[in-house]
N, C-alpha and C positions, 0 to 999 in steps of 0.2 A: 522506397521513395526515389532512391538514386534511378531504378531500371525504369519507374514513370514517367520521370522529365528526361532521361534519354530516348525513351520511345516518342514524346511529343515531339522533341527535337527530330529525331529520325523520320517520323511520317508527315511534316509539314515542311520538314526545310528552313524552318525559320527560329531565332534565338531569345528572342522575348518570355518572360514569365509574367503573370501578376498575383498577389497575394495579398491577402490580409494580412491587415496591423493586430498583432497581438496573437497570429498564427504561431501555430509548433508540428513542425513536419520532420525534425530529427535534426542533429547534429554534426552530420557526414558533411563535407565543403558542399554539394550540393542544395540539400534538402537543408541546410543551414541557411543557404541564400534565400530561400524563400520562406521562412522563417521568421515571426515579424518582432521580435525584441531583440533590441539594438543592444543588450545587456549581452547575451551569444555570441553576436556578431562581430562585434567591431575591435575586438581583438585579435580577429580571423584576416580583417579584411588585406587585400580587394576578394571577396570571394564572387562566383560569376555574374560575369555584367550580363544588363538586359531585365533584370528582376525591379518590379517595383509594387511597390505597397497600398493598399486606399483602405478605407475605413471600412472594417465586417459589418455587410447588410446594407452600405450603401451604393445600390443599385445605380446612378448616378456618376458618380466615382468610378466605378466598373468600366463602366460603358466610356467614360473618357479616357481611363486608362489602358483599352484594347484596343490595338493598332496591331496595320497589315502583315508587322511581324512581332507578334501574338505568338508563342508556340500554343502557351494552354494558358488556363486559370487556373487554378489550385485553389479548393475550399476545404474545409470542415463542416460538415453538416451542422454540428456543434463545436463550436469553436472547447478543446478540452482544457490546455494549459491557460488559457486565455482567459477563462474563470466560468465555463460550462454557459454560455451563449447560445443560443437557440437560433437558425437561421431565423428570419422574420418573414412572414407570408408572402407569397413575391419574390423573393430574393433570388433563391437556387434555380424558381422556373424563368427568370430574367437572366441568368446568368448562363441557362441553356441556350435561350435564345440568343443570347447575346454574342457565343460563341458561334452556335451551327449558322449565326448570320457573317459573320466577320473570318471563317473559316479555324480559328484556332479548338483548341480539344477543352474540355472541361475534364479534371482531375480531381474525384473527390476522394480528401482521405479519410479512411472510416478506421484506421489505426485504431481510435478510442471506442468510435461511435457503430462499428460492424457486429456483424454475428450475435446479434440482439440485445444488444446491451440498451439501445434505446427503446426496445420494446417491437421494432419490427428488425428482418435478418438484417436488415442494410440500410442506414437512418434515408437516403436517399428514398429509399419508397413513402414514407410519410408524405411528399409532397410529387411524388413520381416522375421523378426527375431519372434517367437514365446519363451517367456520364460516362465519357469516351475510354476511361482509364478509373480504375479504382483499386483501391492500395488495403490492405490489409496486412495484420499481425498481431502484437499481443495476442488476445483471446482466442487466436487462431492455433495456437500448442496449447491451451486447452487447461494454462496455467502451470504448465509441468515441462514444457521444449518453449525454446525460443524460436520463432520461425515469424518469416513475413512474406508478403506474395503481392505480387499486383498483375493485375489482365485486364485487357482492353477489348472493343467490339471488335467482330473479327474483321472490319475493313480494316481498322487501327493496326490491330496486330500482323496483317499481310507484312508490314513494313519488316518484321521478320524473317518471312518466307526465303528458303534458301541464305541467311546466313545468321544462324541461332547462336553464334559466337560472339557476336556485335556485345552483347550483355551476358559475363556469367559473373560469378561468384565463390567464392572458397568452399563454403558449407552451403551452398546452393544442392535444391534437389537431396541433402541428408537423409536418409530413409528412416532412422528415426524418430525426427522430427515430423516427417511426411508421416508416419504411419501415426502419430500422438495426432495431429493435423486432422487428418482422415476419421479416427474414432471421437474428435472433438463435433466436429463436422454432422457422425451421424447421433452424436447423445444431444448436441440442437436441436435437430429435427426431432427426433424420436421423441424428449420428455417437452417439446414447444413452447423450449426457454425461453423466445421470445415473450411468448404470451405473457408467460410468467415473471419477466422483468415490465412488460404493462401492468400487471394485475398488482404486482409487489412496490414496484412503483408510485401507483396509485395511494397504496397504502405508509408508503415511506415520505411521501411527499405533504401528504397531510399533517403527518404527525409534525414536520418540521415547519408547517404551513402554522401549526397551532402553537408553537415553541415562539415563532418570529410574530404572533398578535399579541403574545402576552412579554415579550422582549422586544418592542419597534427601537426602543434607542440602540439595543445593542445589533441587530440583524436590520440590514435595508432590503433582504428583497431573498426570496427561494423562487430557481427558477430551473430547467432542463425537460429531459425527457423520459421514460422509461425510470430503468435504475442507472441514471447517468443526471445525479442530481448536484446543486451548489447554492451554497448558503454564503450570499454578501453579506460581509459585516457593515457598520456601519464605520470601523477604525480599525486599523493593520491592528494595532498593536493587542485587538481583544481576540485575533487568531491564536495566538499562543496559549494563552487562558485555557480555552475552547478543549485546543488539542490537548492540551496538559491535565485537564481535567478529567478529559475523557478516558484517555491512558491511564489512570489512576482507576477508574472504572473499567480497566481491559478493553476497552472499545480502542481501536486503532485509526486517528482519522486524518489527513495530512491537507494542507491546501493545495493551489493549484501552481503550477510552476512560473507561471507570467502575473497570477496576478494573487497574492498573499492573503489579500482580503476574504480572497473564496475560498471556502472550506469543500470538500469534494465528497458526495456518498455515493462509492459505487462499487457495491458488495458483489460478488458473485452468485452469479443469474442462479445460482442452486440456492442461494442465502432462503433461510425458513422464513415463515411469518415470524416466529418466537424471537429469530435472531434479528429482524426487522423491529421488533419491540424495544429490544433490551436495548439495541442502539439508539431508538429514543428517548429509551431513559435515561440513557449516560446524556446524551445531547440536551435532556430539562436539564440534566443536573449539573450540566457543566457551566447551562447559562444561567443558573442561578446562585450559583456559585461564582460565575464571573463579575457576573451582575453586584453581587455583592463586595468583590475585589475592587471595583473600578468606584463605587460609591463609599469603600471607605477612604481612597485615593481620595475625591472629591472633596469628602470633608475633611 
């Protein structure tokens, strides 16, 4: 994320950011800045000027908040920490425009949402949005090496050319890491894990689609993409329940980091059907089981 927003900076010239509220782009002083929970921040602060925030998905907002010195926009496809938010139809292809009009770069991080987790390689193709820079990691070591990467179109990356020092890194280039990278890379392709977080998906999202009709007071809402699913409760405090119960059934399930309320399913793109099961059974059984915690509270 850090070598992102220096390359935006390097090929426009200019110091501006904008981001969403309720973004998570990492914790380094940069990718902090653009980072939209003030709970991070502001122990940090002044961390770099020129960064400002508007509401994910409101197109409008966007478009007021990019000015001539714009370096980029920074999105999530799905917004992850923020409680698994789904761009809204329009958004990311307005937010293309928005830039190749006003000259600044689009920055999409696919950190969570890359490498098939939403069902296709790069959540950015669902709505076929090409952005200027895209950032990558997690499931890019393949669950076993830490590794992260970002690249840009090759006019972007000219900014580059003749001086590749501008941006390096400690454990930059690790071999490795590159090589767990590499064979991560080809077992995507090869077993079309993408498909397979669509198809699994499908099936995980239902069962929890069936869980939240026969629990509306305790769950408000299942919503994502692929296997990049989140369950709104309808109260903080029946998160704990949830995961507490489920843990007791071995199922391992944690919410999301900006927003507590969302519980987060996103099992790895190998996860079976059988293990998609079992995990909805720990999930009836947690919210029946909660279900019953919070009504004997009541009376």
């Amino acid at each position: 994320m850090e070598g992102a927003l220096k390359l935006a900076r390097l090929h426009t010239g200019r110091q501006g950011f904008v981001a969403a509220e309720q973004a998570y782009h990492g914790k380094s002083l940069g990718s902090l800045s653009v980072s939209g929970r003030k709970t991070y921040r502001d122990p940090f602060e002044p961390l770099i000027p020129g960064v400002s925030h508007v509401p994910f998905g409101d197109l409008a907002a966007l478009e007021k908040a990019v000015t001539e010195q714009t370096a980029a926009v920074i999105l999530e496809p799905v917004q992850g920490e923020g409680g698994i938010h789904v761009a809204p139809e329009g958004y990311l292809d307005g937010a293309r425009a928005l830039c190749t009009r006003t000259g600044a770069l689009l920055i999409a991080d696919e950190v969570q949402t890359g490498l098939g987790r939403t069902g296709r390689m790069f959540a950015v193709e669902h709505w076929g949005v090409e952005p200027d820079i895209l950032v990558l990691a997690k499931a890019l070591g393949g669950g076993v090496m830490p590794i992260g990467a970002f690249m840009g179109s090759p006019e972007v990356w000219q900014s580059f050319k003749g001086r590749p020092l501008l941006h390096t890194s400690t454990f930059g280039g690790n071999p490795l890491a590159c090589a767990a990278a590499l064979a991560t890379l080809e077992v995507l392709q090869r077993d079309r894990l993408s498909d397979r977080a669509r198809e699994l998906g499908e099936r995980l999202r239902a069962g929890l689609q069936s869980v939240w009709s026969d629990y509306p007071w305790l769950i408000s809402q299942v919503r994502g993409l692929g296997l990049m699913l989140g369950v709104e409760l309808q109260e903080e405090a029946f998160g704990g329940s949830f995961i507490v119960e489920m843990a007791r059934q071995r199922v391992i399930a944690v919410h999301t980091l900006n927003q507590p309320r969302v519980i987060r399913f996103e099992p790895p793109l190998t996860v079976s059907p059988e293990e998609v099961d079992r995990c909805l059974a720990a999930f009836r059984e947690a919210a029946r089981r909660t279900a019953e915690r919070f009504a004997a509270k009541e009376s």
